[in-house]
C-alpha positions in Angstrom: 3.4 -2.8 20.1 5.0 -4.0 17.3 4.0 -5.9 14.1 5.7 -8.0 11.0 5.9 -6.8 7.2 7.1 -10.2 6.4 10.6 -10.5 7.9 10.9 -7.0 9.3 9.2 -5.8 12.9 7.9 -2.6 12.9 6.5 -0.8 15.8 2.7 0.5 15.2 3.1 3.8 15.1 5.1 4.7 12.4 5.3 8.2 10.3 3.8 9.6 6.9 5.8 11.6 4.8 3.5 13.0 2.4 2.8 16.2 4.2 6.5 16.6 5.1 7.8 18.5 1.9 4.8 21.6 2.3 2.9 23.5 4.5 -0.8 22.7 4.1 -2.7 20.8 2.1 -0.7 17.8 0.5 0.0 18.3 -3.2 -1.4 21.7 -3.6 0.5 23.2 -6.5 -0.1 27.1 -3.7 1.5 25.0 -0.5 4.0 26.8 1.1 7.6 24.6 0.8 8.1 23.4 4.5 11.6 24.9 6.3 14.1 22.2 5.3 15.7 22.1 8.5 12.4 21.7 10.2 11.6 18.8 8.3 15.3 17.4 8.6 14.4 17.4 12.6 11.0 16.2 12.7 12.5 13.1 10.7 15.5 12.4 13.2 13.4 13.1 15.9 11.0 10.5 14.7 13.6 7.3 14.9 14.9 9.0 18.5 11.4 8.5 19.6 11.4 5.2 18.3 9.2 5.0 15.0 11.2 2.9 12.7 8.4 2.5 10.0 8.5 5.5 7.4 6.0 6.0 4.1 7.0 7.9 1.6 6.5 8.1 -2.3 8.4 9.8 -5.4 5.3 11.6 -5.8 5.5 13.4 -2.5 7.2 16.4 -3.5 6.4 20.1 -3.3 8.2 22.9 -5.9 11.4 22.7 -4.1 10.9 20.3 -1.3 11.4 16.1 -2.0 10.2 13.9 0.7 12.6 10.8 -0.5 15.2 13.7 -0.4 15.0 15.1 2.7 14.3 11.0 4.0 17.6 10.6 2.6 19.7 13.7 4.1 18.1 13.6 7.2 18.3 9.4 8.2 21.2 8.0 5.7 22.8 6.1 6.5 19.5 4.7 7.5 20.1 2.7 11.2 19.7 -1.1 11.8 15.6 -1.8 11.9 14.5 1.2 10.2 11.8 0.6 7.8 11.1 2.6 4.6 7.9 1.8 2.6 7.1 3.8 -0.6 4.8 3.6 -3.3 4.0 3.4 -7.0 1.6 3.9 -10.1 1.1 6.8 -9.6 3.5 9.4 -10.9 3.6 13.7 -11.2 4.9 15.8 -14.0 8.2 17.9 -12.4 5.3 21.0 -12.0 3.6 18.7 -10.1 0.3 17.8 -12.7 -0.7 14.0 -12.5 0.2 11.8 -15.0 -1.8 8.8 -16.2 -1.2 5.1 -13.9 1.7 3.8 -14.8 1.8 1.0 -17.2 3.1 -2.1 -15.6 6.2 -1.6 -17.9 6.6 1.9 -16.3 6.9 0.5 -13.1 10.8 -0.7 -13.2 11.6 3.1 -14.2 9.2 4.4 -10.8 11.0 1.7 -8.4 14.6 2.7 -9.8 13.6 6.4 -9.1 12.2 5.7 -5.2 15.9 3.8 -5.1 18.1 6.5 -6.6 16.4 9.4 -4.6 16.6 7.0 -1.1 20.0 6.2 -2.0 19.5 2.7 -0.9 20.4 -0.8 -3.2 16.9 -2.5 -2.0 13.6 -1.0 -1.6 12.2 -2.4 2.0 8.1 -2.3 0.9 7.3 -0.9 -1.9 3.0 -0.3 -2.4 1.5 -0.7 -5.3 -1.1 2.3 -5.5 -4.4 1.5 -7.3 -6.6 3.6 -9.2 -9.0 2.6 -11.2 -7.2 -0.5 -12.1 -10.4 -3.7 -12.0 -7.4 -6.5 -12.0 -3.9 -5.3 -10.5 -2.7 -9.0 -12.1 -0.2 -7.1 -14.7 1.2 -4.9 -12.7 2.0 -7.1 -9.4 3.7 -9.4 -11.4 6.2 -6.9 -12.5 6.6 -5.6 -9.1 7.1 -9.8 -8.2 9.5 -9.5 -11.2 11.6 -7.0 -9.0 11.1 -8.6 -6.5 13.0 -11.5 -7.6 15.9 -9.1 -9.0 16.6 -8.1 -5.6 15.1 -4.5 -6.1 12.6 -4.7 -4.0 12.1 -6.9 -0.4 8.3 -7.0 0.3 5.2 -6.1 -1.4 1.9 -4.3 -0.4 -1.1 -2.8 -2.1 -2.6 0.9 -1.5 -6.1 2.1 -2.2 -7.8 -1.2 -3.2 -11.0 -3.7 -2.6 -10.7 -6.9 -1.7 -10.2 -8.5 -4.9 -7.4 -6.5 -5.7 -6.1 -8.6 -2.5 -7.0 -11.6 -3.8 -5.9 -11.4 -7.3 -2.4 -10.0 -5.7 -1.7 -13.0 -3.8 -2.2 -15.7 -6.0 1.2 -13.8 -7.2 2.9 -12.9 -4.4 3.3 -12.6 -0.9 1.3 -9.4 0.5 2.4 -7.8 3.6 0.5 -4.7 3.9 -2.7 -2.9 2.9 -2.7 0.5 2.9 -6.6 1.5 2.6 -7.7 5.4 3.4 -9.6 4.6 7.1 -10.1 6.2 10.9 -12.3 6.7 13.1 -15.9 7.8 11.6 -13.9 7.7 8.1 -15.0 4.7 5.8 -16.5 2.5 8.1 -17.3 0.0 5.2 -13.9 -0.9 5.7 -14.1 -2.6 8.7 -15.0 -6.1 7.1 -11.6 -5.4 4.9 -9.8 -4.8 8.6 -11.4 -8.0 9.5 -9.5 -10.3 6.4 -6.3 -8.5 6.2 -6.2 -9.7 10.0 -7.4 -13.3 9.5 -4.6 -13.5 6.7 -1.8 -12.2 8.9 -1.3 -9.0 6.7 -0.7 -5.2 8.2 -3.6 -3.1 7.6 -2.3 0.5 6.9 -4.5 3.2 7.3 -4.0 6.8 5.7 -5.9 10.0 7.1 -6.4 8.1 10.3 -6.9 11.3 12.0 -9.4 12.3 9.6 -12.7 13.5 11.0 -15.5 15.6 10.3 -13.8 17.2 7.6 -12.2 13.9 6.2 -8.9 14.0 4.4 -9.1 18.1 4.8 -8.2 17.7 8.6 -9.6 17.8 12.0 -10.7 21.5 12.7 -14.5 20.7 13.7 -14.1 17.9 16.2 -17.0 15.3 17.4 -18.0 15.9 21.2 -17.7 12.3 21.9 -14.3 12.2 21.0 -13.3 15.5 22.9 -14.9 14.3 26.2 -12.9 11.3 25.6 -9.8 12.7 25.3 -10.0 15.3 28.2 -10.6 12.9 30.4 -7.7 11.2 29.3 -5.6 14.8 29.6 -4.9 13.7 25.8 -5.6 15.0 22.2 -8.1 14.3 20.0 -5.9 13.2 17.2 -4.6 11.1 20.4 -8.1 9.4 20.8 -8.6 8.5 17.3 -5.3 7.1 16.3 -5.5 5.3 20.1 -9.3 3.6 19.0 -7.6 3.2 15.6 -4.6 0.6 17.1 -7.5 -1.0 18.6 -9.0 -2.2 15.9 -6.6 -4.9 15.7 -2.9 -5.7 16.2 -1.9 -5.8 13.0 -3.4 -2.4 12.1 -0.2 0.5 12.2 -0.7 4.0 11.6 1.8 6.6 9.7 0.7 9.9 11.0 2.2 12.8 9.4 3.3 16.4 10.5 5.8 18.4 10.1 5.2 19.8 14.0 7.6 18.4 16.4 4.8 18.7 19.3 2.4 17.0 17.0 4.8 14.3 16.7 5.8 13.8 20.1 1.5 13.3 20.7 1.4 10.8 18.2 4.2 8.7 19.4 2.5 8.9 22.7 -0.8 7.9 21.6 0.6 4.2 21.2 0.1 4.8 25.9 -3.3 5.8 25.3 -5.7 2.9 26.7 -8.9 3.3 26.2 -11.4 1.3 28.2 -14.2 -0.8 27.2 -17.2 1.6 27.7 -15.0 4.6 25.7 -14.3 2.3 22.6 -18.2 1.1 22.3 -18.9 5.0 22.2 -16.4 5.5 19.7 -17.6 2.4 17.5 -20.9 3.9 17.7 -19.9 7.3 16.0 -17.7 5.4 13.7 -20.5 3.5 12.5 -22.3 6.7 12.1 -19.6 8.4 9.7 -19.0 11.0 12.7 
C-alpha cells in the first residue's frame, strides 16, 4: 500500500506529529509537555514498523517540547526513503499566541526555520497551509521560488477548496492535499477526494479518526462503527482509518499519538479489509455526519 509525492513512495499510513510534543489537546497553551523519551520511541518505533511518511510543522511545539526537534534527535540521520513533510503560513509567537498568515515574503524565513530545526539541506514536502487566503497565487509562487533554489523538493497545499488547487497548479506541480476529513467528518469533501484522485495527487486527511466529537477526539463512539470493529477483533480508530484508505489509493493518513499501543493499531489498520456490505454501512453514516 504505497503511493507517490512526486518522485518519492510513501507507504499509506504514515504518522502526525502535531500531538507529539504535549499531552492533550494540540496547542493548548495548559497541555502537559509529553516525556521526551517517550516521544523519542514512539518516533523510532514508527520507521521500525515501517511508516516512512512523517508531518510535522515549526508550529507544533509545546512550552518545552519541539516536534521538528525531537523528529530530528530521535531519526537523524534520517534513513534512505523516509519522508518528512511540513508546513507553512502559519506561524506562533515563542509563548505559543498565533501570529497573523505569513506574507508570501515571510515564507523564505518559515522554510529556513523547518530546515534549521530538521537539520536537513532540502525540505522533502513542504505544505502551504491556508487560511483565509481567496487566491494562494502570491504565496505558491514563492514556495515555487524555493523550489527552484533547491530548498525545497515538492509542494502541497493544506486546508483549502478546490480553487486554491487550481490556481496552485497553474504554478506548480502539486503532490498532496492535506484537507481536515474521516469518516462522518466533512463529507462535502468527498467530491474534493474525487479530483485530487483523477489528477494523480495524494489526498491527506488530518483528524481522520475524528468522530462524534470531531477534532476533540473519539470518546463517544457511533454503534455502527463499534459492531464493525468487534467483529473484526479491531479498534474503532482501526475501522475508520481502514474505511478512510478506502476511499481511494491515493488517500494516506498521518495518525498521531504519542502511545506506543495506539501506534502499533494504526500501523495495523493498513490489514484491516473491510467488506463490501461493512463499507456501504459506513458510507451511509458518513453521509449522515455520524
Amino acid at each position: 500500500m504505497t503511493w507517490r509525492l512526486g518522485d518519492l513512495t510513501v507507504n499509506r499510513i504514515g504518522f502526525g506529529a502535531m500531538r507529539l510534543p504535549q499531552r492533550g489537546a494540540a496547542f493548548d497553551p495548559e497541555a502537559t509537555p509529553r516525556d521526551r523519551a517517550q516521544a523519542i520511541e514512539v518516533l523510532q518505533q514508527a520507521v521500525e514498523l515501517g511508516v516512512n511518511h512523517i508531518d510535522t510543522a515549526a508550529f507544533y511545539f509545546s512550552a518545552t517540547r519541539s516536534a521538528n526537534e525531537l523528529i530530528n534527535s530521535a531519526l537523524s540521520p534520517y534513513p534512505p526513503g523516509l519522508v518528512i513533510a511540513t508546513k507553512v503560513g502559519p506561524g506562533r509567537t515563542a509563548q505559543g499566541e498565533w501570529l497573523p498568515l505569513a506574507t508570501p515574503e515571510q515564507l523564505r524565513g518559515q522554510v529556513e526555520e523547518n530546515l534549521r530545526q530538521l537539520g536537513t539541506d532540502q525540505l522533502d514536502v513542504v505544505n502551504l497551509r491556508v487560511s483565509g487566503l481567496d487566491d494562494v497565487s502570491a504565496h505558491f509562487e514563492q514556495l515555487a521560488v524555493l523550489q527552484q533554489e533547491g530548498m525545497v523538493r515538492h509542494l502541497g497545499l493544506s486546508n483549502v477548496k478546490p480553487r486554491h488547487l487550481d490556481q496552485a497548479q497553474k504554478i506548480a506541480e502539486v503532490v498532496c492535499v492535506q484537507n481536515s476529513y474521516g469518516l462522518g467528518h466533512h463529507p462535502e469533501q468527498d467530491e474534493f477526494v474525487g479530483v485530487c484522485r483523477e489528477r494523480g495527487i495524494a489526498f491527506v486527511p488530518f483528524f481522520a479518526l475524528a468522530g462524534a466529537n470531531k477534532e476533540a477526539g473519539t470518546s463517544a463512539e457511533d454503534d455502527v462503527v463499534t459492531e464493525i470493529a468487534r467483529a473484526h477483533g479491531a479498534s474503532p480508530a482501526q475501522v475508520r482509518l481502514a474505511w478512510t484508505l478506502a476511499q481511494g489509493p491515493h488517500v494516506l493518513v498521518i495518525p498521531g499519538t504519542g502511545d506506543p499501543e495506539h501506534l502499533r493499531q494504526n500501523v495495523a489498520a493498513g490489514e484491516l479489509e473491510l467488506t463490501t456490505e461493512e463499507l456501504t454501512r459506513l458510507d451511509a453514516l458518513h453521509l449522515n455526519g455520524g
